[in-house]
N, C-alpha and C positions, 0 to 999 in steps of 0.2 A: 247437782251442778249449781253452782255459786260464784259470785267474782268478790276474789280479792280486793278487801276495799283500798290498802296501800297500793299494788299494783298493776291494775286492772284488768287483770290477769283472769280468764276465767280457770274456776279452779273444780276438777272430777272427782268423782267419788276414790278412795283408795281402798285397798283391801285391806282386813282387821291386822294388826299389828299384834304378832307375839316371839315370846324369847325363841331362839334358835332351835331347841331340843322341839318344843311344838312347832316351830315350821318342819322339821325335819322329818318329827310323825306324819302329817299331814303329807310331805312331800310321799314318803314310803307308802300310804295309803294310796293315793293316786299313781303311783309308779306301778302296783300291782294292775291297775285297770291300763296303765298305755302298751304294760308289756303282755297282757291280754286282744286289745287291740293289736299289736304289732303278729301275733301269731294268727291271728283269725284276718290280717291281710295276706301273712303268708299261704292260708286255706282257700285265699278269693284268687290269690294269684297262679297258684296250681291248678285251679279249676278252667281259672283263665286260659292256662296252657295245654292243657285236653281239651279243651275247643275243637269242634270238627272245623275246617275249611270248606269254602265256595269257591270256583272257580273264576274268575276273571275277566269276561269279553275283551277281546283286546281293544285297545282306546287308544287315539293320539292324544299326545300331549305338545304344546307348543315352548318351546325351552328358547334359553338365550342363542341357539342356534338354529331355530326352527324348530317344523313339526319333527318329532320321536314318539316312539312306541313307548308305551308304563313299564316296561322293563327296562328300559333307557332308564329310568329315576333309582334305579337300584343301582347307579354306579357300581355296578359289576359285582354287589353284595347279595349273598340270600338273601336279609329281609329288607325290610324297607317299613319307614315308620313316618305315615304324610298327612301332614295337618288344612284341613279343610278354609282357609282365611275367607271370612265374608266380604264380599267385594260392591262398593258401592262405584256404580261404571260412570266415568266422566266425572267423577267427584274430584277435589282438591285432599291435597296429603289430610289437610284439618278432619274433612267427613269421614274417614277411613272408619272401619270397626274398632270403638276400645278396647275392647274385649278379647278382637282378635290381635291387636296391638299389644296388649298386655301380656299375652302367653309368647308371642312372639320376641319380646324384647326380652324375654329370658333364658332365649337357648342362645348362650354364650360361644362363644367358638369354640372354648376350651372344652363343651358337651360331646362335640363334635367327634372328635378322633377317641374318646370312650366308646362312643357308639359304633363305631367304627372298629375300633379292635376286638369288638365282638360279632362282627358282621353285617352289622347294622347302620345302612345310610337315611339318612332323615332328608325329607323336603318338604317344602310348603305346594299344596294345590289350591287353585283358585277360579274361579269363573270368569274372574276380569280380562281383558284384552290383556297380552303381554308384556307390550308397553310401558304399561301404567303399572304392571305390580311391578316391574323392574327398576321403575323408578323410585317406588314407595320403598323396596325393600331396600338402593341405595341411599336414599335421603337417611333411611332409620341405621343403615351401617350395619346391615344382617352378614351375616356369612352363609347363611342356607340357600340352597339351589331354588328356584321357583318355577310353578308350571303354571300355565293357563290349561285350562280341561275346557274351556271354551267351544274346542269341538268334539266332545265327548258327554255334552250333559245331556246324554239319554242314557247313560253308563251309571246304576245308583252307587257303583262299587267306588270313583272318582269323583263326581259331581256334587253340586251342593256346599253350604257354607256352615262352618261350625264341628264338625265331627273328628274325631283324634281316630287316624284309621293304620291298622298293622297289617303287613302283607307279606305272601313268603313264595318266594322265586325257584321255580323247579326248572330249570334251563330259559326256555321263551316263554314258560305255563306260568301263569298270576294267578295266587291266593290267595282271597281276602280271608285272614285271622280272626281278624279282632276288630270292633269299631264302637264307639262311646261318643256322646256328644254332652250337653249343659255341663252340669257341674264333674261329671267324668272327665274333664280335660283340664281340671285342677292339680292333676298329675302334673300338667307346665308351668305352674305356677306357684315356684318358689316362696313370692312374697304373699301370696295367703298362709300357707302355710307359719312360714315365720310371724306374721300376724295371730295367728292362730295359739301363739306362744306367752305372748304380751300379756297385759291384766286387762285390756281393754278389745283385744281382739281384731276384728275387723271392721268392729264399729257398723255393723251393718244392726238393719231390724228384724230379720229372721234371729239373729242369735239372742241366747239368753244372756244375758250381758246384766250389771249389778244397777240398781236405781241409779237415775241420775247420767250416766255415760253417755253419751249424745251420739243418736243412731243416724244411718239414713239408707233406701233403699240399695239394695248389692247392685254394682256394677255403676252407680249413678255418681261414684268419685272416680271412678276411672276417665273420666272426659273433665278438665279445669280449664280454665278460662278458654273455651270452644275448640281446645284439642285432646287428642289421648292423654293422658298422663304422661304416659313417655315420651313425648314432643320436648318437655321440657329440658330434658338432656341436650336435646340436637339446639333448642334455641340456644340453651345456656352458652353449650361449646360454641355454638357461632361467634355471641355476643363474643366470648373471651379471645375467641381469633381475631374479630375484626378488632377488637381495642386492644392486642399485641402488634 
C-alpha cells in the first residue's frame, strides 16, 4: 500500500497482469476447484436434509397482535425458517446488533414469495420486548413478520440471539430441523459473498489476502460512524426527502 504522489490517493496492491489466453488458463484452473466446491456443498446439503428432527415444547410468541403459538409464525406453511436477532433491550435504533442488522437488511421482499412458493415462510425471533423490534424493524423498512420469544426463553428451540434455525410443521407438532449459528448464517449474507468475488475480498484479517491490502478485524466495519452499516441508507433516504 502506497499514496499516489499526483493525487493523494492511496493506491493497493493489484494482481499480476497478463495477456488474455493466461488469464483464461488460470481462470479454467480455479473453475475446476469452485466446481469441486459447488458439488461437495451439494453433499453438505443432503446430509443436511437427512437430519433426524426434535420435537418442539410449545412456546408463545408475542406478534404484532399479541401472544400466539410457534405455529402461528408458519403462516399456515410446513416450514418455517427464523432467524434469531440479538436484542439489546432499551437501546436506541443506533445500539442495535450490526451483525444482526447486516443479515437482516438482506432478505429483500422480493426473497419472500420464493420462499413461500415452496412452502417456506420466514420470520425474525427476538428476546426484545415487541415494541422495540417493531419499531426497529419499521425504521429499517423490513417486510418480515417479527416475534418476541420474551416469554419463552426457557424454550432452547426459540430463544437466544444469533442462530439461523429451520423448523417443520406437522399439523400443531413443531420440529426443530436444522440450526447453525457464527459464520453458518453467512447463508444471509449476500454481500460477503459478493465480496468474496473481488481481488481484495472482505478486507478482513482472517483472510489471506496479497501484501499490502489493508485488513481490519471481521465484523468491525459493519458499525460506521456509531451505527450499523445499513443506517446509512435510512439516513441518506431521509436526508433526500426532507430537501425534496
Amino acid at each position: 500500500m502506497s499514496t499516489d504522489a499526483h493525487t493523494n490517493l492511496t493506491v493497493f496492491p493489484s494482481p499480476a497482469v497478463v495477456d488474455r489466453d493466461d488469464w483464461q488458463q488460470a481462470r479454467d484452473e480455479l473453475l475446476v476447484r469452485e466446481k469441486a466446491h459447488t458439488r461437495a456443498g451439494d453433499a453438505l446439503a443432503a446430509a443436511r436434509r437427512n437430519l433426524p428432527m426434535t420435537p418442539v415444547a410449545p412456546a408463545t410468541l408475542i406478534g404484532a397482535d399479541g401472544p400466539v403459538d410457534l405455529v402461528d409464525a408458519f403462516d399456515g406453511r410446513r416450514m418455517l425458517i427464523a432467524y434469531c436477532f440479538m436484542w439489546n433491550h432499551g437501546k436506541p435504533h443506533s445500539h442495535q446488533c450490526e451483525g444482526c442488522t447486516l443479515s437482516q437488511a438482506q432478505i429483500a421482499p422480493g426473497v419472500l414469495p420464493y420462499l413461500e412458493a415452496r412452502d417456506v415462510a420466514y420470520a425474525v425471533f427476538s428476546e426484545g420486548p415487541y415494541h422495540e423490534l417493531a419499531a426497529y424493524r419499521d425504521f429499517m423498512g423490513w417486510p418480515t413478520h417479527w416475534y418476541s420469544t420474551s416469554k419463552a426463553l426457557d424454550n432452547p428451540a426459540v430463544a437466544g440471539g444469533g442462530p439461523l434455525r429451520c423448523f417443520l410443521r406437522d399439523r400443531d407438532d413443531v420440529y426443530l430441523t436444522y440450526e447453525t449459528d457464527a459464520r453458518g448464517t453467512e447463508v444471509l449474507d449476500t454481500c460477503l459473498r459478493l465480496l468474496d468475488l473481488t481481488p481484495y475480498g472482505r478486507q478482513e484479517t482472517w483472510e489471506d489476502a496479497p501484501t499490502g491490502v489493508p485488513q481490519v478485524p471481521a465484523s468491525s466495519w459493519w458499525r460506521q460512524n456509531g451505527s450499523p452499516v445499513a443506517h446509512r441508507m435510512i439516513d441518506s433516504d431521509t436526508t433526500t426527502k426532507t430537501r425534496a
